[in-house]
N, C-alpha and C positions, 0 to 999 in steps of 0.2 A: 685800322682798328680791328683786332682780332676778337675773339670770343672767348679766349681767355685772360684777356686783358681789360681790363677796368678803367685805367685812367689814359689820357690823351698823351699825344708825342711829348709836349712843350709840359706836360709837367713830371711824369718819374722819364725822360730819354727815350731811349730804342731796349729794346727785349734781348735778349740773349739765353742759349741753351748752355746749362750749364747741371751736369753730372743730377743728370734728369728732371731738375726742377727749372721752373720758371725764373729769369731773375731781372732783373730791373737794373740800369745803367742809374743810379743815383747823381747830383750837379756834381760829386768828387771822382765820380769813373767808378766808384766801388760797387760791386755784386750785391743788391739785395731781394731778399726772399719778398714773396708778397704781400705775407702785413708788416715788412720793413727787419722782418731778422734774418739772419744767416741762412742761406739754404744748405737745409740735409743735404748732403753727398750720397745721396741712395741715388741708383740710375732704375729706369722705369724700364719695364723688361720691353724689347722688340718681338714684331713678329717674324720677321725677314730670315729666312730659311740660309743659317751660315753652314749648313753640314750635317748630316745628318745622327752624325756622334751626338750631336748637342743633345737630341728630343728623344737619344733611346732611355736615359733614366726613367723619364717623363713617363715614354709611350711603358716602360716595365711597369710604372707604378701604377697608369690607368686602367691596365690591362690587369693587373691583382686585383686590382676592385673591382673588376667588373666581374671576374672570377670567383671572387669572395662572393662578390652578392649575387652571382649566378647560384653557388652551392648553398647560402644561407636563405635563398627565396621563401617567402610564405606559402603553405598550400590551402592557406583561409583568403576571402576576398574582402577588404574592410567595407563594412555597411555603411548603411549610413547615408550621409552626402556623396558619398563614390559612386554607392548605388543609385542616387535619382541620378546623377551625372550620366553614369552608362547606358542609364535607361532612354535619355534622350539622344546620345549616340547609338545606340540600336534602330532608334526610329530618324536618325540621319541616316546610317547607312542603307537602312533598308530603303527608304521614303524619300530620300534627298526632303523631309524639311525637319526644322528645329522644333514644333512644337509638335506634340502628343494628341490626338485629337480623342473626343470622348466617346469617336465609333473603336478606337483602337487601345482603350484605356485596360480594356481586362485581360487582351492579348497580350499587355506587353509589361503593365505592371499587376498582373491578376493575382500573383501571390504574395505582392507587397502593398495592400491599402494604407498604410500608413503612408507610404511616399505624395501618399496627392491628396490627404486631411486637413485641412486647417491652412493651409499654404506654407508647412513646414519645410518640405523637399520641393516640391513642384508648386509655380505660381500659376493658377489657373484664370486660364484669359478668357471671361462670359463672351465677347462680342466675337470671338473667334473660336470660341470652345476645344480651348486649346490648352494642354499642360506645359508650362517652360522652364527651366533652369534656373533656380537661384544664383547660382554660380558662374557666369560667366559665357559667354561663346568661346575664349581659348579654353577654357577648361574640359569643354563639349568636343572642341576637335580635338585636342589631345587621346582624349578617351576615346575618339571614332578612329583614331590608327590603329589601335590592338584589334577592334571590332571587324573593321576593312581587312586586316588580313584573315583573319578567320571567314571570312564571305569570299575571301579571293580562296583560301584552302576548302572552302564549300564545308565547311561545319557550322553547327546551329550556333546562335547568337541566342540563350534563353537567360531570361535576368536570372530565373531560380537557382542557375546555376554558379554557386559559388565556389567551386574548385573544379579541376581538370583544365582542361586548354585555353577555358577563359581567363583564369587566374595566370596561368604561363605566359599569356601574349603581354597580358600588363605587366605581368612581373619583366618581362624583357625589355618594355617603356621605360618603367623606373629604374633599368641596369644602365640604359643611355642617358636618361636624361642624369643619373650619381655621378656617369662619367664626364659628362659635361659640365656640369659643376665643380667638379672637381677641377679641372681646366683652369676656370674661371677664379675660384678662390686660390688655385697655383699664382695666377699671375696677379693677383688682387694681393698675396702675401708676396712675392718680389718686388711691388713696388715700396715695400716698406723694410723689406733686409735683403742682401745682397746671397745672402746662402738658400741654395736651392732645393739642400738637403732639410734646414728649417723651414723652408717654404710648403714642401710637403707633408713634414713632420705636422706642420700646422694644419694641412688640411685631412692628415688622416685620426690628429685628435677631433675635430670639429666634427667627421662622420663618428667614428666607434669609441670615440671616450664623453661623448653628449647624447641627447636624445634626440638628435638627428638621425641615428643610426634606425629607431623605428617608423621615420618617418620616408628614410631608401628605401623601406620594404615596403611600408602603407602604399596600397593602391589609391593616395588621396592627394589632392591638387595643392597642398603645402609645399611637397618638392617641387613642381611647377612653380611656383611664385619665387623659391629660391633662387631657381636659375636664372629668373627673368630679374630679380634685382640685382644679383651679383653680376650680370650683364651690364644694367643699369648702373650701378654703384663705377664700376672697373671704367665704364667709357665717361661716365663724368669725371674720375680722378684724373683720367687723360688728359680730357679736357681743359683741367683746370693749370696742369703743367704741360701743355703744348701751345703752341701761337698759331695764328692766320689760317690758312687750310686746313692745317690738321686737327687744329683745334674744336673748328669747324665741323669736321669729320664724326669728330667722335663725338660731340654733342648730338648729330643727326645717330649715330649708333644708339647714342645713349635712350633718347626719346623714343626710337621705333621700340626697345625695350621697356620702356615706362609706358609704352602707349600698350601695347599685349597685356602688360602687368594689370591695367586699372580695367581692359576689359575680363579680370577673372575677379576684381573686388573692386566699386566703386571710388572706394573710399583712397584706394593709392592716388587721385589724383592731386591728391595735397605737392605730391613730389615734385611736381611741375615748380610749385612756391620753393622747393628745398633745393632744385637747381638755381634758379636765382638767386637764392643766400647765397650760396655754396660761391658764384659767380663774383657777386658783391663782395662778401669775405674776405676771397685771394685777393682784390686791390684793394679796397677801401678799410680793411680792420675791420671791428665790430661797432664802430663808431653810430649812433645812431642820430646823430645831429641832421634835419630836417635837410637844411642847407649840399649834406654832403651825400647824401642818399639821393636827392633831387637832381644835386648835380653831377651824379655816376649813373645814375638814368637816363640823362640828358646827351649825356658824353656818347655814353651806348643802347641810343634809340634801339640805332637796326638792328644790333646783336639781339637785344631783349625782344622786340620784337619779333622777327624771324627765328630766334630758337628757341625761345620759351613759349612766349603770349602767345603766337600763332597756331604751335603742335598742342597747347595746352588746351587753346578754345576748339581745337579741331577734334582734340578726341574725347572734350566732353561732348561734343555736340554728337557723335557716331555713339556715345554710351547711350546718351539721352534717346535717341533715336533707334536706338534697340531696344533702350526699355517702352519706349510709345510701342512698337512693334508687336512685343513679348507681354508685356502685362500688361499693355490699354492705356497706361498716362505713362508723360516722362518723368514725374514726382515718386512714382511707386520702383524706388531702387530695390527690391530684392533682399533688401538686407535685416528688418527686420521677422519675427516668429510670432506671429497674432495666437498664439493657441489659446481657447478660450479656459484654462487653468490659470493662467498666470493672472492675477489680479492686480499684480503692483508693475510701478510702472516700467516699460520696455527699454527706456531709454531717456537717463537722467542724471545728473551729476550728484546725487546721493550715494551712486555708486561707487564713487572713485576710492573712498577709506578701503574698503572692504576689497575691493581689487589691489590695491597699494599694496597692503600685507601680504595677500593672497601671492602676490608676485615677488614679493621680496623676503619674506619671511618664511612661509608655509612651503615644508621639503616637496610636497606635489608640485608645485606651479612655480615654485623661486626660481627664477630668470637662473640664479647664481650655481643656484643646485644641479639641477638639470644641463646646466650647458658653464660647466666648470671654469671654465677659457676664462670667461666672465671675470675672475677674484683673480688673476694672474698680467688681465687688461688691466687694472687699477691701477698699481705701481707704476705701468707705462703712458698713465693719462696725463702727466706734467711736458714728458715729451711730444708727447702726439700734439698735446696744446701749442710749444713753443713751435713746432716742427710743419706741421699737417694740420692749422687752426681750422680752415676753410671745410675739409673733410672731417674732421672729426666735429664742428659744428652743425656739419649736412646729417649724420650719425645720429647725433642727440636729437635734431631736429627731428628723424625719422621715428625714434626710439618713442620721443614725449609725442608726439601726431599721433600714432599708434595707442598708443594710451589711454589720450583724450578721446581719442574714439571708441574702442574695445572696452576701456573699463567704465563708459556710461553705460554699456549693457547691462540690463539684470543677468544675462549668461556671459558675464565678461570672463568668464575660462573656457568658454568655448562646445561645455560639457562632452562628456563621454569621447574622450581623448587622451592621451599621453602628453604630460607636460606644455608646457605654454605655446602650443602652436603656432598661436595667432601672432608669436613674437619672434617664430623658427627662421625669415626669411633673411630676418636684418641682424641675428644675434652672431652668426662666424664673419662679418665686412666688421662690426661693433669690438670685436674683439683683438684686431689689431695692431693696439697699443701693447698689447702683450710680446709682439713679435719684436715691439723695440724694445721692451725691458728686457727678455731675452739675449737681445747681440749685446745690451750692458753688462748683462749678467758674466757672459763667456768674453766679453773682450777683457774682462780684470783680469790680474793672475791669479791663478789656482789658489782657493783659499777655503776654510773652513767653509765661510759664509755662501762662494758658490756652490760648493757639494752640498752645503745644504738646502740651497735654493732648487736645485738638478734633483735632488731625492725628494721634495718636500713636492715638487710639480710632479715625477713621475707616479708616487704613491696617490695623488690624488686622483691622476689620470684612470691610472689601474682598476682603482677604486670603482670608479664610475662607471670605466670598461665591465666590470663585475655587473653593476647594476642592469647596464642594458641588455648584458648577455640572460640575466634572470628575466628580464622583462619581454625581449622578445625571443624566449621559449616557449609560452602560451599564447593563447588567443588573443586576440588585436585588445578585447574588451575583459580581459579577461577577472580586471580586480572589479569593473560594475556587475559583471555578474557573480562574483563572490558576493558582495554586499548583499546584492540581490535574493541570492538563496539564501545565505545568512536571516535577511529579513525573513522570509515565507517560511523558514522553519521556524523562524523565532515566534511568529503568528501563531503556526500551528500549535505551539509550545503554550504559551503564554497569552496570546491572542492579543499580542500589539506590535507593531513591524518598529515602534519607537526603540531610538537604540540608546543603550545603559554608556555613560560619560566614555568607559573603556573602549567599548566599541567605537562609539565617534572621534575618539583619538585613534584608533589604528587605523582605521578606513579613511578617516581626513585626513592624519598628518603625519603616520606613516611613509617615509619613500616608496615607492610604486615599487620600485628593484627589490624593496624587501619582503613587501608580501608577497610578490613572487616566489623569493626565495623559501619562505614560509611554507607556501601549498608542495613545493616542487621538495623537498626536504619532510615533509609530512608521507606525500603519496611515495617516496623512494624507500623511506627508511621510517614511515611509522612516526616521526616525532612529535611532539603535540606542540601548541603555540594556541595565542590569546583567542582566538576565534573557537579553537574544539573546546579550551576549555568552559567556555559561554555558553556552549553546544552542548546540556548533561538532559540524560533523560531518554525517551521514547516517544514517538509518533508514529501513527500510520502513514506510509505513502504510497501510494497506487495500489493499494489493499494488502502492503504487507506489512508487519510492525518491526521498524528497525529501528538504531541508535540515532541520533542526532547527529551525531558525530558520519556514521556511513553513509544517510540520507544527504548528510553535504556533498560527501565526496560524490555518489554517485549523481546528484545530480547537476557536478558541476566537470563528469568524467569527460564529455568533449571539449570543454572548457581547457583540460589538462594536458591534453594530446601535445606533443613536441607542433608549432607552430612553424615546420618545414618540409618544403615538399619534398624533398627526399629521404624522411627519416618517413617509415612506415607509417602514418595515422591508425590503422588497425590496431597496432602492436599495443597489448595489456600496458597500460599507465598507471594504474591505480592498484594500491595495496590498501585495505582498511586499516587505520592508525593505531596501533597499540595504546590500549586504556593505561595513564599511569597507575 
């Protein structure tokens, strides 16, 4: 009995490899797939070193990205939750321990008090008077490798500092771990088309034509979680089209991945339950008869056993046991925000309407918008169904768990962020099916209908490409602090920060890419847009009496600054906008 296999000898025969899927010897000798249809002919890529010609495409193109995002690196460091994170690898590398003690609290977060208020960033542990990590212990080592080297180069480790060499060391973290992923999504798209030129093409849209692109740059633990499921994701597909040993093999791959994953978010340990569908699936169909689930459990005790149930209870019991550790109970996961503002409730299924749309509709946060690939998967969802039932089951499963979770939050966006983050990990594995409309596309003969389809994907690509390139030329946060100042002058103005219908449509449901475009197209060449015109009038600020209009710019001028470390930050950004 293997572990990709489901049913017993005496009922589908003996296994066979066949042009990289799994296939079943049925009572007539004939090949079949695992919920009983035809197996695709796609082969699943090897790793076995046949030459070294093979992996120079490969090593060229990982080697441009790393390039790319060596010259396009940020010279800002993102706040926020990055910041508590660093803050407690500072006091790992310095102190060898994980938590913050409150004789070492102003030394080390003295110019940040909001980090350890309310238990937003830092969960503070009374019986050990101790600050911890919301986020995770991998998320804490990762970030103490940039730290470690700067103590092994004998430079200061000071949180204040948000640019210079601390900024460089992460940014060199996040050039390894893009090339790593990339890797990973390489070989994640060869298991589903046979070209290795689409294979990449596929994963250089999912970094620079989506808003992954600002999350290679963000010094923040989203790219980490990526890697770690597309690890996960790639050794369960193995899994599920290999036998005995190997199959074996890679389910232990799979889980040491899923195990890392859920210690940076509790909540991934759903996945443990989305490996055993995922397992159930390839033999048994979708069938949900009592009888036949009972007896595909029964069949594969030990399997379930030994690679699910076991790795599963083993690393809730290690989370559990760090949160006892970390914040005094093992009940107190980390995950919710007690701030005493919020009055309504933190975590409730009232939420789910209002996140639905938020994600499917609204051009900030729509899954579709933001990570394009998305509307291009659809057409290839009939295939991926008949073809790949089992994984693209495991997908959904992953997509709606995610869901159910994230959008009971009252911050089910995650706030002050670029696009659906909390969705960024699972959304290039999800989008797959597109790689099989694609070989449909190009295996037809030349026809109107494919140049139109080849033009209709690359314009939208482009498109998008556009947006990110507007988005990340500013500041990480750069459209909350537009709002921001927009508010405080409109106070000053008017003495109410309530914003008039217009406003709340641009700043809500505006594309991010376009206000961008907006300020960056304002400070170059002067041009005006819906914000200066809302902006009429005069106020005082810092004791001088200027426009509304100038008072934005200037006080949103570092805001504006090109958001790279090798383009000057000094350099004049700002011209005051021409009155129509």
């Amino acid at each position: 009995m293997s572990c990709g296999n489901g049913k017993t000898q005496h009922q589908v025969g003996k296994l066979q490899w066949n042009g990289g899927q799994v296939s079943a010897m049925n009572q007539d000798g004939n090949a079949e797939g695992l919920d009983g249809r035809e197996s695709p002919p796609v082969p699943a890529p090897e790793w076995r070193l046949r030459g070294l010609g093979r992996f120079a495409p490969a090593a060229m193109v990982v080697l441009g990205i790393a390039v790319f995002n060596f010259w396009t690196m940020p010279r800002l460091f993102y706040r926020g939750d990055t910041l508590a994170i660093k803050a407690v690898a500072i006091n790992l590398v310095r102190y060898g321990e994980l938590g913050i003690p409150e004789s070492r609290k102003q030394s080390i977060l003295g110019l940040h008090p909001s980090l350890y208020e309310h238990d937003q960033y830092l969960v503070f542990n009374p019986a050990r008077q101790r600050y911890y990590s919301r986020w995770g212990v991998v998320a804490t080592l990762a970030s103490a490798v940039p730290v470690a080297v700067q103590v092994a180069l004998g430079e200061p480790q000071e949180l204040s500092e948000q640019r210079g060499a601390v900024v460089f060391y992460h940014n060199l973290l996040n050039i390894g771990l893009s090339c790593l992923l990339a890797i990973l999504l390489q070989q994640i798209a060869l298991l589903y088309t046979r070209s290795r030129f689409r294979a990449w093409l596929f994963v250089l849209s999912c970094f620079y034509a989506t808003f992954t692109w600002y999350y290679l740059r963000a010094q923040s633990y989203e790219l980490l979680q990526s890697v770690l499921f597309a690890g996960y994701y790639y050794y369960l597909v193995r899994c599920l089209r290999a036998e005995g040993t190997r199959a074996r093999e890679c389910l232990v791959n799979s889980n040491v991945c899923l195990f890392l994953l859920v210690l940076t978010k509790i909540y991934f340990c759903f996945l443990f339950g989305v490996s055993l569908v995922a397992l159930y699936v390839a033999k048994d169909g979708l069938s949900v008869r009592p009888g036949v689930i009972c007896g595909w459990l029964v069949a594969n005790r030990r399997t379930v056993l030994r690679c699910v149930v076991l790795p599963g209870v083993a690393t809730m019991a290690v989370v559990l046991a760090l949160n006892g550790y970390q914040y005094g109970s093992v009940f107190k996961l980390g995950l919710g925000v007690p701030l005493p503002h919020r009055t309504e409730a933190p975590f409730s299924p009232i939420h789910y309407p209002a996140a639905l749309w938020a994600y499917t509709v609204n051009p900030q946060w729509s899954l579709f918008f933001n990570f394009p690939l998305l509307l291009f998967a659809i057409p290839g969802v009939k295939r991926a169904w008949r073809g790949y039932r089992a994984e693209w089951v495991a997908l959904l499963m992953v997509l709606l768990g995610v869901f159910a979770i994230v959008g009971a939050f009252k911050s089910y966006l995650g706030e002050w962020c670029y696009g659906p983050r909390l969705f960024l990990f699972v959304l290039p594995c999800l989008c797959f099916p597109a790689l099989l409309w694609l070989d449909s596309v190009l295996s037809r003969r030349r026809s109107a209908t494919t140049v139109g389809c080849l033009v209709g994907v690359s314009a939208v690509l482009l498109l998008s490409c556009w947006l990110q390139v507007n988005v990340n030329a500013l500041a990480f946060f750069a459209k909350y602090e537009e709002l921001d100042t927009f508010c405080t002058l409109q106070e000053k103005r008017h003495g109410t920060r309530e914003l008039s219908p217009q406003m709340q449509r641009y700043f809500g449901w505006r594309p991010c890419g376009l206000i961008a475009a907006d300020h960056l197209r304002a400070v170059r060449t002067g041009r005006t847009f819906p914000v200066l015109d809302a902006l009429q009038g005069m106020a005082e600020v810092d004791g001088r009496l200027l426009s509304l209009q100038e008072a934005y710019f200037l006080a949103l001028r570092s805001e504006l600054l090109p958001n790279y470390r090798f383009t000057s930050a000094t350099t004049v950004f700002y011209r005051p906008p021409r009155t129509p």
